[in-house]
Structures are given as structure tokens and as C-alpha cells.
C-alpha positions as a Markdown table, in Angstrom:
| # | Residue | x | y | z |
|---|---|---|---|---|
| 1 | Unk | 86.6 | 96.8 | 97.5 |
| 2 | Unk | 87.2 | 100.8 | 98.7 |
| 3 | Unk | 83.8 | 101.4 | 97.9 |
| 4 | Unk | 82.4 | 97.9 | 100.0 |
| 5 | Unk | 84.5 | 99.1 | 102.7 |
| 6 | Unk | 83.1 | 102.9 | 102.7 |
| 7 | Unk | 79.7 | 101.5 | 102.7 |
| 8 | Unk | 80.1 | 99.5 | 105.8 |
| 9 | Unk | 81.7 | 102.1 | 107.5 |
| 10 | Unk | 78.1 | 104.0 | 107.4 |
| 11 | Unk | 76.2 | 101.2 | 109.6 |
| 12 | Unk | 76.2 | 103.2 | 112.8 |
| 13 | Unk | 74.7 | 105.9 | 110.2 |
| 14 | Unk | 72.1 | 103.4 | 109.3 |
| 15 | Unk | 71.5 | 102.0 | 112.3 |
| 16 | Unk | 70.5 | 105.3 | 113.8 |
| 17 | Unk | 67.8 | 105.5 | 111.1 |
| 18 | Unk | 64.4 | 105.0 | 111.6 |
| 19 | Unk | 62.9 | 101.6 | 110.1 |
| 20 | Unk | 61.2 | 103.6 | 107.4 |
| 21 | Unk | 64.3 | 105.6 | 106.1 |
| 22 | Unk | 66.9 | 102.3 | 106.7 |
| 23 | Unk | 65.0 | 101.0 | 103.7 |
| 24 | Unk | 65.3 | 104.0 | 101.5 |
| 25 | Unk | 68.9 | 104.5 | 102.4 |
| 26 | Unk | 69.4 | 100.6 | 101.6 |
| 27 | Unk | 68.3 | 101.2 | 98.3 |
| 28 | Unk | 70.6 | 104.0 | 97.6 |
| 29 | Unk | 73.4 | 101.6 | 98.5 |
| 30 | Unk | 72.4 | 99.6 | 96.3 |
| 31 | Unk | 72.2 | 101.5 | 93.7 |
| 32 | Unk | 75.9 | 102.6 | 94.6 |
| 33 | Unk | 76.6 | 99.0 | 94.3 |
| 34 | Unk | 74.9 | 98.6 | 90.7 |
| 35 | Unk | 76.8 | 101.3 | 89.3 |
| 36 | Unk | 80.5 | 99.8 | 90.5 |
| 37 | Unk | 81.9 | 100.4 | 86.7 |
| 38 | Unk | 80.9 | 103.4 | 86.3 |
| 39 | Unk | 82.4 | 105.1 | 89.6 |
| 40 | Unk | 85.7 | 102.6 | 88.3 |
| 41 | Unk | 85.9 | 105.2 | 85.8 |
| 42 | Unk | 86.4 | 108.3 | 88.0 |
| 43 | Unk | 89.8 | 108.6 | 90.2 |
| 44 | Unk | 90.9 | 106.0 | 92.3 |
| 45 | Unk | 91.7 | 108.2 | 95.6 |
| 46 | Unk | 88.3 | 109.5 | 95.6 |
| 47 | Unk | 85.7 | 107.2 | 97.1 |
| 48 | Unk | 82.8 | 109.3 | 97.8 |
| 49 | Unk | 82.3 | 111.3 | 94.1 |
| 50 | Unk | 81.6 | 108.5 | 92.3 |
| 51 | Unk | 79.4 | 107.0 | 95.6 |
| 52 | Unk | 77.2 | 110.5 | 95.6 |
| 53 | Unk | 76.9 | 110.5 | 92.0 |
| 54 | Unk | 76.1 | 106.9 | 92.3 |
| 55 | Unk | 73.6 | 107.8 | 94.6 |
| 56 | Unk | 71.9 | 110.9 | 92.7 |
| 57 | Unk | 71.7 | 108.7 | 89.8 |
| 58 | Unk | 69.8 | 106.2 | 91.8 |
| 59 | Unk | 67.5 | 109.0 | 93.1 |
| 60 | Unk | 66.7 | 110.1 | 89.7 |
| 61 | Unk | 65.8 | 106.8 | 88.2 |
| 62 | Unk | 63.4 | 106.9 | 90.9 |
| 63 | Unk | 62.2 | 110.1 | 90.0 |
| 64 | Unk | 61.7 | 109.1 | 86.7 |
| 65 | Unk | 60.0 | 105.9 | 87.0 |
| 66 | Unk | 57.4 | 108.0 | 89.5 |
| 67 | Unk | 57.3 | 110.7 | 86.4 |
| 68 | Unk | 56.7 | 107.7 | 83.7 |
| 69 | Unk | 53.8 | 106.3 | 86.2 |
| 70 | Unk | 52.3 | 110.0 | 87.0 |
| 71 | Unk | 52.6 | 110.4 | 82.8 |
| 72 | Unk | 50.8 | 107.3 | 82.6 |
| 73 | Unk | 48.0 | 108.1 | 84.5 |
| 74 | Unk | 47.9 | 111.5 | 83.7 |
| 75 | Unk | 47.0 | 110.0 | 80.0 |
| 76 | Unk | 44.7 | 107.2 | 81.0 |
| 77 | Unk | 42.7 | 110.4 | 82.7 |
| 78 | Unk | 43.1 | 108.9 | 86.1 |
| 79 | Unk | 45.3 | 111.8 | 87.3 |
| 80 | Unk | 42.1 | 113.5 | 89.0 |
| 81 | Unk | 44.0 | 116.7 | 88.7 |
| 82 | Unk | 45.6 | 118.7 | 85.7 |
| 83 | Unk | 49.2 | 119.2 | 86.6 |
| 84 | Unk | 50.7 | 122.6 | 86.4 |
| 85 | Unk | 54.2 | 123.0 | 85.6 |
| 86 | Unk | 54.5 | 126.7 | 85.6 |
């Protein structure tokens, strides 16, 4: 329930957002609230490391599914460019 709390404590933060970033931030709560069991695991007077982390993690599954699309097309040939990693 800490962690519920914390994350309605940031609605004047989200309130100030505009519409566009309200919805990205929405989903990083979310993602905070989908990984519950793992921040459990972490200790119990520290709120906010396993909320970040929660939150990183969320970013990078993003990050990833974007990588597995741009893969995707990338092998299909409908990249249009060549990517270049150096």
C-alpha cells in the first residue's frame, strides 16, 4: 500500500503534464504497479528504489519491443535505411 500511496502523491506532478506526456508517465506507473513483487523484494523503508527501477524496467521493455519491431523490419527489407551501430 506504500507504493499506492507514493504514486498518488505525484498527481499534482501529473497534472502539470501536458496531455501527451500524462499518458507516457501513466504507463510508467503502471508498469511500477505490474512489478509490485518484485520491488517486495527490495527493503521495506525504501519506496522509491524499487519504484525507479520499476520504472527503468518498464522503459526498457519498451525499448526492446521498438528494437524487436525495427529488427523486424529491418529483415523484411522495409527498414529503407541500413542501420549503423558504430
Amino acid at each position: 500500500m506504500r507504493i499506492e500511496d507514493e504514486l498518488k502523491a505525484l498527481e499534482p506532478f501529473r497534472r502539470a503534464l501536458p496531455s501527451t506526456e500524462k499518458r507516457l508517465f501513466d504507463e510508467l506507473l503502471t508498469g511500477v504497479r505490474n512489478r509490485r513483487t518484485a520491488g517486495g523484494m527490495l527493503p521495506s523503508h525504501e519506496v522509491w528504489k524499487p519504484m525507479l527501477l520499476s520504472m527503468i524496467v518498464e522503459v526498457m521493455a519498451h525499448n526492446q519491443q521498438l528494437q524487436r519491431r525495427l529488427d523486424a523490419l529491418e529483415h523484411n527489407g522495409l527498414g529503407g535505411h541500413e542501420r549503423d551501430d558504430s
